[in-house]
MIMARBA-298187 format. One record per residue: residue in one letter; y, z, x of N, C-alpha, C, O in turn. Coordinates in nm, 2 decimals. Each point is the difference from the previous one (the first is absolute). Layout:
N
+------+---------+--------+--------+----------+--------+---------+---------+--------+--------+---------+--------+--------+
: resn : n_north :   n_up : n_east : ca_north :  ca_up : ca_east : c_north :   c_up : c_east : o_north :   o_up : o_east :
+------+---------+--------+--------+----------+--------+---------+---------+--------+--------+---------+--------+--------+
:    A :       Y :      Z :      X :        Y :      Z :       X :       Y :      Z :      X :       Y :      Z :      X :
...
+------+---------+--------+--------+----------+--------+---------+---------+--------+--------+---------+--------+--------+
// end
This chain:
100
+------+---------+--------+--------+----------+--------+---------+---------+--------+--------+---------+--------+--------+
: resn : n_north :   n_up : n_east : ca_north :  ca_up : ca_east : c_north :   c_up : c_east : o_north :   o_up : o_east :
+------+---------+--------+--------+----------+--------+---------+---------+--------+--------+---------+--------+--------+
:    X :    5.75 : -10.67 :  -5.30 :     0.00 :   0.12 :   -0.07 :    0.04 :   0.12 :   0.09 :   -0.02 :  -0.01 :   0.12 :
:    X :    0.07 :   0.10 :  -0.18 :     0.06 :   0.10 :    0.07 :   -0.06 :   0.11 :  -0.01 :   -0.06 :   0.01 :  -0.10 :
:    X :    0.05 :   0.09 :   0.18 :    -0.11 :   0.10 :   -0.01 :    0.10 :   0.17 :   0.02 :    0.11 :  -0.03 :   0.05 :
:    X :   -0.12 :   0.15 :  -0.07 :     0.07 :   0.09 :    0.06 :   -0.14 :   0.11 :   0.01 :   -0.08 :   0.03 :  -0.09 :
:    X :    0.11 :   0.03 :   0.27 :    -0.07 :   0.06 :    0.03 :    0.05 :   0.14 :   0.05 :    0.04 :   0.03 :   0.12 :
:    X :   -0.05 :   0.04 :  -0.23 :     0.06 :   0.19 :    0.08 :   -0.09 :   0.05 :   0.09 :   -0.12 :   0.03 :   0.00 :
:    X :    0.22 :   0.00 :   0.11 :    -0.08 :   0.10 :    0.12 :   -0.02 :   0.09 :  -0.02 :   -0.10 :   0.07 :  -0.01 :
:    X :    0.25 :  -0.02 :  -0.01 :     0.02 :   0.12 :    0.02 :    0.13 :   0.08 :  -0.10 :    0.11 :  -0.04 :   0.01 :
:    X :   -0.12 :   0.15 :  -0.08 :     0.12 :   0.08 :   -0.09 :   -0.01 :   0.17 :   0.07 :   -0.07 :   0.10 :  -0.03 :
:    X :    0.17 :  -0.11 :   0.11 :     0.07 :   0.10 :    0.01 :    0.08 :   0.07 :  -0.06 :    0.09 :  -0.06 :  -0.05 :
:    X :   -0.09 :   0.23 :   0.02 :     0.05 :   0.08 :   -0.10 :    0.06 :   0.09 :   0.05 :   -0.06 :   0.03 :   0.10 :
:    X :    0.17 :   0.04 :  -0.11 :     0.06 :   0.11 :   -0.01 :    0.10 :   0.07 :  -0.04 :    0.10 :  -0.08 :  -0.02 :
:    X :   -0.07 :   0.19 :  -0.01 :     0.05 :   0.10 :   -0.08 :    0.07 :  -0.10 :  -0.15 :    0.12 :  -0.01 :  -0.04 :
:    X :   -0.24 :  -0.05 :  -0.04 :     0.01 :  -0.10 :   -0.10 :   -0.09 :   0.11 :  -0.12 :   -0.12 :   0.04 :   0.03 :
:    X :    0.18 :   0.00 :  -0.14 :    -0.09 :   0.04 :   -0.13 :   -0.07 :   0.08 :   0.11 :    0.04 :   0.02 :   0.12 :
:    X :   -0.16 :   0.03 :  -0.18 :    -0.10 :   0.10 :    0.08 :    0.00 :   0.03 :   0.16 :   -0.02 :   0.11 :   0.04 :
:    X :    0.04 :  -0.23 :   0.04 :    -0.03 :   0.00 :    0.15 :    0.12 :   0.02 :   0.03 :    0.10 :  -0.07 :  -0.04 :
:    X :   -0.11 :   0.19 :   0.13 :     0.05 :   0.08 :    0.11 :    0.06 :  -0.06 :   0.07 :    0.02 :  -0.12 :   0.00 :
:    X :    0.03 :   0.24 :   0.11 :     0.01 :  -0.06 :    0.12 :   -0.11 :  -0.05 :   0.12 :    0.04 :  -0.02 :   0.12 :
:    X :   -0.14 :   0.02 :  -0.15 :    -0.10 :  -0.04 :    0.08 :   -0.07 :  -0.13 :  -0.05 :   -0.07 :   0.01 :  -0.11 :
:    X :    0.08 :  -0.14 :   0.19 :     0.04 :  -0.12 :   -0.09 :   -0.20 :  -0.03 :  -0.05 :   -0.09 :   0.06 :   0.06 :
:    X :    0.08 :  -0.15 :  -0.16 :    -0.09 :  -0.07 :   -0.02 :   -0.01 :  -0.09 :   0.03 :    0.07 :  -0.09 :  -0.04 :
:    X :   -0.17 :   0.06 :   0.11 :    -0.01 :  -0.17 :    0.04 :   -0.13 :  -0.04 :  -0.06 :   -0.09 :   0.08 :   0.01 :
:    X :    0.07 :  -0.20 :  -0.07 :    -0.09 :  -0.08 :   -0.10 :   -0.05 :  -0.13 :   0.12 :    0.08 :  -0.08 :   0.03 :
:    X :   -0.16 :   0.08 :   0.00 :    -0.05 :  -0.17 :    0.05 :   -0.05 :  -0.05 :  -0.08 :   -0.09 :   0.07 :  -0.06 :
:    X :    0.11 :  -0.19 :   0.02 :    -0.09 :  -0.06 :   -0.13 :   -0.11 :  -0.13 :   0.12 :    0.03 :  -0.08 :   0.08 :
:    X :   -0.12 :   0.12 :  -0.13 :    -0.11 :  -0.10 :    0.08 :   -0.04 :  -0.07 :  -0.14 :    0.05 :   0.03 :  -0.11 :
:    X :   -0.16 :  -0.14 :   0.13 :    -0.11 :  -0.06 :   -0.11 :   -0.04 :   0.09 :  -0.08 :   -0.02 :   0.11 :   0.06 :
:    X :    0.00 :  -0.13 :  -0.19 :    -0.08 :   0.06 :   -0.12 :    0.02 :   0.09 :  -0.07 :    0.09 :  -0.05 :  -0.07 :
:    X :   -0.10 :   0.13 :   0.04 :     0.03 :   0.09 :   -0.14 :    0.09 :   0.09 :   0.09 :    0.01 :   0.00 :   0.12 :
:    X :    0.05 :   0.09 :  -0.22 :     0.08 :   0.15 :    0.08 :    0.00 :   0.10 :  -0.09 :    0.08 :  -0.02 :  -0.09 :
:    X :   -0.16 :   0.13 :   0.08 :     0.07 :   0.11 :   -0.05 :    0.07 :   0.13 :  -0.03 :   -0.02 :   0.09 :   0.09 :
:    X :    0.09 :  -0.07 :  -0.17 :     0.08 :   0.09 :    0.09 :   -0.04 :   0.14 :  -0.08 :   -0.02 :   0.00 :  -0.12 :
:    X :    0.01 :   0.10 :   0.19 :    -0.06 :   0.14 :   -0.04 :    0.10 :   0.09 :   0.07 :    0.09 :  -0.05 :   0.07 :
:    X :   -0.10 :   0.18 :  -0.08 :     0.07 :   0.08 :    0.05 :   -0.03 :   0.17 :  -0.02 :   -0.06 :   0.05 :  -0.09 :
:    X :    0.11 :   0.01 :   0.21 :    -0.04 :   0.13 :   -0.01 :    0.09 :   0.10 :  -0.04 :    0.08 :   0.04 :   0.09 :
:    X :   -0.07 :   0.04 :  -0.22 :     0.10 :   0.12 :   -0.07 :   -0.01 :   0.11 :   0.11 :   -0.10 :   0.07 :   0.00 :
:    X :    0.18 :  -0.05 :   0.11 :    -0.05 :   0.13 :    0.06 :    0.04 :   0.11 :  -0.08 :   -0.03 :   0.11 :   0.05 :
:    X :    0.08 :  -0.11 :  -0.15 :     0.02 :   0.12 :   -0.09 :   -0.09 :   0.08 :  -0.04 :   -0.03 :   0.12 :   0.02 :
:    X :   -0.03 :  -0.25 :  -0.12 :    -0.15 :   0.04 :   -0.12 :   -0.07 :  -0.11 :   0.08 :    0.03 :  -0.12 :  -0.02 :
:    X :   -0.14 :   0.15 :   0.13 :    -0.05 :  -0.11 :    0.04 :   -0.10 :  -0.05 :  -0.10 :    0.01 :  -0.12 :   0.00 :
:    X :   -0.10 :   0.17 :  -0.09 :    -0.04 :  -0.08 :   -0.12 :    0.06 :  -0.09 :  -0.10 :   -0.06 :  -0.03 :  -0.10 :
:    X :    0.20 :  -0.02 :   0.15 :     0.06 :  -0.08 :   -0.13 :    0.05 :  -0.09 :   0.12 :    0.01 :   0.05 :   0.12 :
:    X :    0.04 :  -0.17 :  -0.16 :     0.02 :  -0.14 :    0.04 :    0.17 :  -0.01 :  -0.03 :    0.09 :  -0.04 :   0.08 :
:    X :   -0.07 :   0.08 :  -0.20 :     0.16 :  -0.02 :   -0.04 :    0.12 :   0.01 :   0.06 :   -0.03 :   0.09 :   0.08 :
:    X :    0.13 :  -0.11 :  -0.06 :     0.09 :   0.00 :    0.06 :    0.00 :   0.02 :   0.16 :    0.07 :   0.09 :   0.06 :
:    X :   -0.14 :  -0.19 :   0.00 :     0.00 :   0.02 :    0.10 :    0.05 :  -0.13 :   0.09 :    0.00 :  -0.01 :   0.12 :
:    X :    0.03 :  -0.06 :  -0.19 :     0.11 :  -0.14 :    0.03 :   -0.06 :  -0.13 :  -0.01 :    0.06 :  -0.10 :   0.06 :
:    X :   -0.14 :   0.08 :  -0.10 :    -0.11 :  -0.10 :   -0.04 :    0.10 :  -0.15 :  -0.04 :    0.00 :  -0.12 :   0.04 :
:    X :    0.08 :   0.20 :  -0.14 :     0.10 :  -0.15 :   -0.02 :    0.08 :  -0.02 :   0.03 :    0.07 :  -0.07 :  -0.07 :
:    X :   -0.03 :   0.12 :   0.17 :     0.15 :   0.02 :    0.10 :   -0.08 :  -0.11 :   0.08 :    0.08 :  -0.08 :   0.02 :
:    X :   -0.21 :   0.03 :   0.04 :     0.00 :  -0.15 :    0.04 :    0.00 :  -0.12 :  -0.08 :    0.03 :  -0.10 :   0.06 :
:    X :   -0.05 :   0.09 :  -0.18 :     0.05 :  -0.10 :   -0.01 :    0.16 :  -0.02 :  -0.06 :    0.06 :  -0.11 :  -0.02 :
:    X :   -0.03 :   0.24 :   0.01 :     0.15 :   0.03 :    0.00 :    0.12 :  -0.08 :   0.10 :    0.11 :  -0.05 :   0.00 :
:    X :   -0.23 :   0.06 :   0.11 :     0.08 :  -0.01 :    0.12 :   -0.02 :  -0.13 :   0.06 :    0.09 :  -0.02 :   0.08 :
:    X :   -0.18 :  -0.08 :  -0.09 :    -0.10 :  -0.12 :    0.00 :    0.17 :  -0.05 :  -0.12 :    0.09 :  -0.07 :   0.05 :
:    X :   -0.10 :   0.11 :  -0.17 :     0.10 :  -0.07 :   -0.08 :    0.13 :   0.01 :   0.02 :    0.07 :  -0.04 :  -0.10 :
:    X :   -0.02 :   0.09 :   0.19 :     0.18 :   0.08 :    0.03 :    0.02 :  -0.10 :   0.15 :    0.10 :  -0.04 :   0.05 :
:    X :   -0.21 :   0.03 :  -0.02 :    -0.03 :  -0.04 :    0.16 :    0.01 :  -0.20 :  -0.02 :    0.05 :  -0.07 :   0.10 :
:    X :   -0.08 :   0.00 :  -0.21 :     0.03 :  -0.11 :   -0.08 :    0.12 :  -0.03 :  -0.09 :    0.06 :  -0.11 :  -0.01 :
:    X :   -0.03 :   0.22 :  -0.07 :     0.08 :  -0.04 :   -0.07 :    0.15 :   0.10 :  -0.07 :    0.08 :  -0.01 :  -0.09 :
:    X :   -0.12 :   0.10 :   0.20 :     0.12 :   0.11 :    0.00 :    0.01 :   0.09 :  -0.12 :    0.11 :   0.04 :  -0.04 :
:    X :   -0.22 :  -0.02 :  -0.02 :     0.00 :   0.07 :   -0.11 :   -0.14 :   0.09 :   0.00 :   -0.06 :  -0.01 :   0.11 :
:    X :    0.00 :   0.09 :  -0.23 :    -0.10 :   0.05 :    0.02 :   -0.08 :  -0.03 :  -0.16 :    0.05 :  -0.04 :  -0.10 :
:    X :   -0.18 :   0.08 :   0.11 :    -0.09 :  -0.11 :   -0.10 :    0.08 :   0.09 :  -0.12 :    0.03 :  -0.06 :  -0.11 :
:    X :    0.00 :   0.19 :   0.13 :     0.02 :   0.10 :   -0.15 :    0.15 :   0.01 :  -0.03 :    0.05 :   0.08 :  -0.08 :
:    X :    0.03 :  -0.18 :   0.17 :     0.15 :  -0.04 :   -0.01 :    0.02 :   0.14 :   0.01 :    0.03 :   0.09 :  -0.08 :
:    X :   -0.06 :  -0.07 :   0.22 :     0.13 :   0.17 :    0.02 :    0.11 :   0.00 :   0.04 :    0.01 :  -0.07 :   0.10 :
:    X :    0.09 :   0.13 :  -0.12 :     0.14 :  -0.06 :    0.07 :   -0.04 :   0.03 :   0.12 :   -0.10 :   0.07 :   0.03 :
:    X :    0.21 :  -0.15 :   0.07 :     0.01 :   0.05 :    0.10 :    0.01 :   0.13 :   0.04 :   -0.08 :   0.03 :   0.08 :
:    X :    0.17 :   0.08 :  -0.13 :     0.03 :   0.08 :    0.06 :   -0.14 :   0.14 :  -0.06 :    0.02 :   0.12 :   0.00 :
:    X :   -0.11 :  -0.17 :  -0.02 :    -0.14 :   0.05 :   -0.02 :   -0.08 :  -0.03 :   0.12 :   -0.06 :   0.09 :   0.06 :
:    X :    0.06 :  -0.20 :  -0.03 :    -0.15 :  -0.02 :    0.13 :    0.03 :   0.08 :   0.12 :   -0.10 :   0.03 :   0.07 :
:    X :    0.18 :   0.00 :  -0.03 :     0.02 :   0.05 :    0.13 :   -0.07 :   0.14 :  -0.06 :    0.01 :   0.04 :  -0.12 :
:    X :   -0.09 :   0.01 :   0.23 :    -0.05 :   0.11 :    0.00 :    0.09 :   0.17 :  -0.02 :    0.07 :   0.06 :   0.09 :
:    X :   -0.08 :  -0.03 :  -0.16 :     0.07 :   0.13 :   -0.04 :   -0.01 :   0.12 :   0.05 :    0.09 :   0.08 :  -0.02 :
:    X :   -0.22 :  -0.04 :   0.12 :    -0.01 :   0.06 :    0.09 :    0.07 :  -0.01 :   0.08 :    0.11 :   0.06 :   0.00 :
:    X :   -0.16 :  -0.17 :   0.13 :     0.08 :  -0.02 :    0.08 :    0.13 :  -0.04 :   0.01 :    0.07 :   0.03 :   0.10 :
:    X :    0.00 :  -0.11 :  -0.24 :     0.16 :  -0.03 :    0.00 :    0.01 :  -0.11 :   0.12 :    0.11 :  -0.03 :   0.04 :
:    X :   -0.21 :  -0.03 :   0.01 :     0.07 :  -0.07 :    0.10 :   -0.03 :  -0.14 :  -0.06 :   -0.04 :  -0.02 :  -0.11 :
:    X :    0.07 :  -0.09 :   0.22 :     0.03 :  -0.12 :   -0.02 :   -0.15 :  -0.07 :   0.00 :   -0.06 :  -0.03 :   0.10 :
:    X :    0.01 :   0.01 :  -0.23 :    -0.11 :  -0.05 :   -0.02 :    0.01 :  -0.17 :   0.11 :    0.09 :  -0.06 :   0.06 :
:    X :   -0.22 :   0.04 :  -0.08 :    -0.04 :  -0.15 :    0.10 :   -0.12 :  -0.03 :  -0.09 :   -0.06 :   0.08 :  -0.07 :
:    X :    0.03 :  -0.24 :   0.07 :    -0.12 :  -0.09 :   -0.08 :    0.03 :  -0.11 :   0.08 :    0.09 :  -0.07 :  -0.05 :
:    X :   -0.17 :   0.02 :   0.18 :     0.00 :  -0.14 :    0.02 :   -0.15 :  -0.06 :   0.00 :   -0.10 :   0.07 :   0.03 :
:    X :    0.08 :  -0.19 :  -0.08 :    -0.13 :  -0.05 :    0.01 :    0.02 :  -0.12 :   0.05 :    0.07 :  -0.09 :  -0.03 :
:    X :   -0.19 :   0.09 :   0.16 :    -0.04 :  -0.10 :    0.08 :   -0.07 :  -0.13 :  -0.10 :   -0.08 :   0.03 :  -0.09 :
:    X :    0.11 :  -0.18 :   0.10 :    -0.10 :  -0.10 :   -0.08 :    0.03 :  -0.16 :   0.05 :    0.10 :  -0.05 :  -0.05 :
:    X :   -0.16 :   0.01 :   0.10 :    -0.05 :  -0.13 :    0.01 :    0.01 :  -0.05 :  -0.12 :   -0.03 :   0.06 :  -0.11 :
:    X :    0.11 :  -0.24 :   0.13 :     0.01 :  -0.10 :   -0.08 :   -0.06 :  -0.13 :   0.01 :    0.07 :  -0.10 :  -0.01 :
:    X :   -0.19 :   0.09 :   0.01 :    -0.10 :  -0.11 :    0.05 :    0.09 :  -0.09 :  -0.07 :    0.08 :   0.05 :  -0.08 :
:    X :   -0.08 :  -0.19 :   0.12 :     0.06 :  -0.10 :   -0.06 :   -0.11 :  -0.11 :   0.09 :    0.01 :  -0.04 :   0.12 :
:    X :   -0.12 :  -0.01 :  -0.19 :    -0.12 :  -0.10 :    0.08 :   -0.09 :   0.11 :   0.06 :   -0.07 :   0.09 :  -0.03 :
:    X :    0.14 :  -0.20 :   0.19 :    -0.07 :   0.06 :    0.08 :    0.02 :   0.11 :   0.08 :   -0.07 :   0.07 :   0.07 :
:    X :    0.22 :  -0.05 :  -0.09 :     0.12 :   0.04 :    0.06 :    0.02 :   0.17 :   0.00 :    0.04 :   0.03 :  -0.11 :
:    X :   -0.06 :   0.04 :   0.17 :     0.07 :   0.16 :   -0.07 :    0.12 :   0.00 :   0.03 :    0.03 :  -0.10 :   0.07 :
:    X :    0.10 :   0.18 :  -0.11 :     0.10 :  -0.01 :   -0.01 :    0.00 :   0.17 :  -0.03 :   -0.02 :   0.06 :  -0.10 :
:    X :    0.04 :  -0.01 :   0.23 :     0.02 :   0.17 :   -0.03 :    0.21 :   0.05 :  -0.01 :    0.11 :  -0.03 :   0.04 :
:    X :   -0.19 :   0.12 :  -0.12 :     0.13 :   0.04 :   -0.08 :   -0.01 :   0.16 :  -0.04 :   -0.04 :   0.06 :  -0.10 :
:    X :    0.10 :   0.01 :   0.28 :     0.00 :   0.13 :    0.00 :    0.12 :   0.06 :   0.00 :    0.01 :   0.12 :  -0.01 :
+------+---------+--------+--------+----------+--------+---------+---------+--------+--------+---------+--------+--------+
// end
């Protein structure tokens, strides 16, 4: 049986995230993702919450969960050359088989 284990998803200048990259480590057990509006700091919205798994899905399969074209994800602020790599392990047994 084959197993896939994510380390790690790196983000930048992708949908919401800047130029100042995000990095995700994924360890054991639940994950949630929350976020801070520095605008209206009492509201949660728009503050890029699904720009990871946006990026978790672009980073697998070259596309994004809300099918945005391409020429949408790159960040519009910055204009520059968006990045999404994710680190993951491919157990096969007993075996890891890393694939960075």
């Amino acid at each position: 049986m084959k197993k896939v284990v994510f380390e790690k998803l790196l983000i930048k200048n992708f949908l919401s995230v800047g130029d100042k990259p995000v990095a995700i480590s994924f360890r054991p057990g639940l994950h949630g993702i929350t976020g801070i509006n520095k605008d209206q700091l009492d509201r949660r919205n728009g503050v890029g919450k699904s720009t990871i798994p946006d990026a978790l899905h672009f980073a697998l399969f070259g596309t994004t969960i809300r099918e945005l074209k391409k020429e949408f994800i790159l960040n519009n602020i910055t204009g520059k050359t968006c990045e999404v790599s994710l680190s993951l392990v491919l157990l096969t047994g007993s075996r890891p088989i890393n694939t960075k």
